[in-house]
SEKOL-836921 format. One record per residue (C-alpha): residue number from 0; residue in three letters; x, y, z. Coordinates in steps of 0.02 Angstrom, whole numbers, plus 50000, padded with zeros to 5 digits. Example, Ala and Ser with C-alpha at 12.3 -4.5 7.8 and 13.67 -1.06 7.14 Angstrom:
BEGIN
REC 0 ALA 50615 49775 50390
REC 1 SER 50684 49947 50357
***
This chain:
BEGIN
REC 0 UNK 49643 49053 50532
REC 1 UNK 49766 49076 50373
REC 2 UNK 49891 49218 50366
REC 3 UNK 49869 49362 50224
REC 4 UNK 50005 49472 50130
REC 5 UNK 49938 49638 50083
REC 6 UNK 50010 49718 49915
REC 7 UNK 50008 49899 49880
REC 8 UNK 50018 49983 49739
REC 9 UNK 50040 50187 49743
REC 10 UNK 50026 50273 49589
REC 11 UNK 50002 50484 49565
REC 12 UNK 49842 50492 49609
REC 13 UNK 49774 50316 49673
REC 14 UNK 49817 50179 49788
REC 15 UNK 49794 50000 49740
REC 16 UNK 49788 49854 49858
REC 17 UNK 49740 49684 49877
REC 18 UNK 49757 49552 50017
REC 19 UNK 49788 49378 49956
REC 20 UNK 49823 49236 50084
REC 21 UNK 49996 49207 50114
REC 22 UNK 49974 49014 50055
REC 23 UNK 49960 49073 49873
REC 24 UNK 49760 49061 49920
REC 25 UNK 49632 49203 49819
REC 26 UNK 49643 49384 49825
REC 27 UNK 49517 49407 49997
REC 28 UNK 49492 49563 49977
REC 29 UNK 49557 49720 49844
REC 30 UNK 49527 49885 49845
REC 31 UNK 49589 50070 49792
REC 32 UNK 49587 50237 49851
REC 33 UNK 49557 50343 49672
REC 34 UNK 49580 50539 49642
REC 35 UNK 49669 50580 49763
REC 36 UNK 49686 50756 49769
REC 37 UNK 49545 50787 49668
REC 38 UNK 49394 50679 49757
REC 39 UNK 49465 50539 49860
REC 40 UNK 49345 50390 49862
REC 41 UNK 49385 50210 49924
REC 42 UNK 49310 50063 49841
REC 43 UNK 49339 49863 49917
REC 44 UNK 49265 49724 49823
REC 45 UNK 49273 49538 49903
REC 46 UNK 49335 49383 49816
REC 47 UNK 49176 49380 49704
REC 48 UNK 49198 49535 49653
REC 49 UNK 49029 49606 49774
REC 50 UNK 49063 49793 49828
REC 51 UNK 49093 49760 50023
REC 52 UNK 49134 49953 50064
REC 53 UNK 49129 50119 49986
REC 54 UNK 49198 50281 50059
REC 55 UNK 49227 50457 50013
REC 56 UNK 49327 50624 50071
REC 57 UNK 49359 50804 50016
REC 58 UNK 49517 50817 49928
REC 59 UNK 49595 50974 50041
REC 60 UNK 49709 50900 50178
REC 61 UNK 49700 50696 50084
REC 62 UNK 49876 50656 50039
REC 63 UNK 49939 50480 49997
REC 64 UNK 50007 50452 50188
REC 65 UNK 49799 50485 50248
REC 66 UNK 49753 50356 50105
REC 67 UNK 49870 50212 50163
REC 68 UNK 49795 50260 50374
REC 69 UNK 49609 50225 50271
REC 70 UNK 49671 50067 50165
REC 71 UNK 49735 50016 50359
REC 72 UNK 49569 50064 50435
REC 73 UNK 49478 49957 50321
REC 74 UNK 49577 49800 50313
REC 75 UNK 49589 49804 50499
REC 76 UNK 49391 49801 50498
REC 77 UNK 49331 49706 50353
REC 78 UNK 49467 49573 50408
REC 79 UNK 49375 49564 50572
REC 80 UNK 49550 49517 50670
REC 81 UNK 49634 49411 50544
REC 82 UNK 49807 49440 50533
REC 83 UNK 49926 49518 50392
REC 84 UNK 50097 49454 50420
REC 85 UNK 50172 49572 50293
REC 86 UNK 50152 49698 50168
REC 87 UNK 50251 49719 49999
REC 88 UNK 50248 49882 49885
REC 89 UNK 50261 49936 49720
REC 90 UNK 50409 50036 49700
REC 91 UNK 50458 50112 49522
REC 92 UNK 50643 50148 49533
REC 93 UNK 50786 50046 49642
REC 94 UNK 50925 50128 49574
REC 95 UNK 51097 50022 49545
REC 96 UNK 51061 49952 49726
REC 97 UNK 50897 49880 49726
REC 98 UNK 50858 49749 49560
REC 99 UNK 50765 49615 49689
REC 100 UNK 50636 49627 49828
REC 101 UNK 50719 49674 49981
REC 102 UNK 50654 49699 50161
REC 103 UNK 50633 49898 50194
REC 104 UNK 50716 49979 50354
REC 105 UNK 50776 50125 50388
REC 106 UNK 50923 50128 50286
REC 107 UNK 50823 50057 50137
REC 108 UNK 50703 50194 50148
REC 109 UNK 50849 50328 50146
REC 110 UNK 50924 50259 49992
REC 111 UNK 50746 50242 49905
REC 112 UNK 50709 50419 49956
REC 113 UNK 50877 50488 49881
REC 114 UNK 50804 50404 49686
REC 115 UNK 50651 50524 49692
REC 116 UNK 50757 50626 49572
REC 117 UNK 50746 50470 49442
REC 118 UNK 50561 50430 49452
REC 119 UNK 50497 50613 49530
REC 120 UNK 50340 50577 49473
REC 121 UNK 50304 50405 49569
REC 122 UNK 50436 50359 49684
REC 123 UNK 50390 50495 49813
REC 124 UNK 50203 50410 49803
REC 125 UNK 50285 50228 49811
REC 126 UNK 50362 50290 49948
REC 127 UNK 50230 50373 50054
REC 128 UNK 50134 50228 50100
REC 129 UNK 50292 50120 50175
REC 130 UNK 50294 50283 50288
REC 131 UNK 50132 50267 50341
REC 132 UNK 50131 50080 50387
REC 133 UNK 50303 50096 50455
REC 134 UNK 50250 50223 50578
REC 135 UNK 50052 50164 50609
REC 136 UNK 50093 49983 50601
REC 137 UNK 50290 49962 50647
REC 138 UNK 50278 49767 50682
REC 139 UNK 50220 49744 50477
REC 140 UNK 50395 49677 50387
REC 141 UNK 50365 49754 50229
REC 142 UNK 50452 49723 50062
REC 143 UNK 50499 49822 49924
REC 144 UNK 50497 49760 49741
REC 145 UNK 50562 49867 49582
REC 146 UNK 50509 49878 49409
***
């Protein structure tokens, strides 16, 4: 059984993903989590494309942190206990410190939240989801890269 990375991408109102073996193998599985806010559905497609799981919730109380415990949910059962060794984000602004992918912690996160003010509009979105997995699935390294 092959290792997988997962790769999110958070945007304003959706959350991409996909989960792609760690040996450079195919995407396994990819997904997103569209309108959120408005009408939060969850669509995951297989390798071939073939719709393998389709979900929807009302908007009031579905933030970008309950998206990221779903997208967790459903890798966790559609991956039937493979195992992700590591998840790496999406994250629109690194400020002067961050040009490279670099491992998030605690201090990253601090210094990632203080550049909302740059990229208001996204970072606090890139950010929610490292959040989520730090605090539902602390053992996942996960790995921040910039635009």
């Amino acid at each position: 059984m092959s290792d997988y990375v997962a790769v999110i991408n958070a945007g304003s109102s959706s959350i991409k993903f996909a989960i792609h073996g760690i040996d450079g193998g195919p995407v396994r599985l990819r997904g997103q989590i569209e309108s959120i806010g408005l009408a939060p559905a969850l669509m995951v497609r297989d390798e071939s494309g073939a719709i393998l799981l389709e979900r929807r919730w009302p908007a009031e109380g579905f933030s970008h942190e309950t998206a990221t415990g779903e997208i967790l949910k459903a890798g966790i059962e559609l991956l039937a206990g493979q195992r992700v060794a590591a998840v790496g984000h999406r994250v629109v602004h690194g400020g002067m410190d961050f040009a490279a992918p670099v491992l998030v912690d605690e201090a990253v996160l601090t210094q990632l939240e203080k550049l909302v003010p740059l990229a208001p509009l996204h970072q606090p979105h890139n950010l929610a989801p490292i959040r989520t997995i730090a605090a539902q699935a602390p053992h996942l390294p996960q790995v921040a890269c910039f635009d």
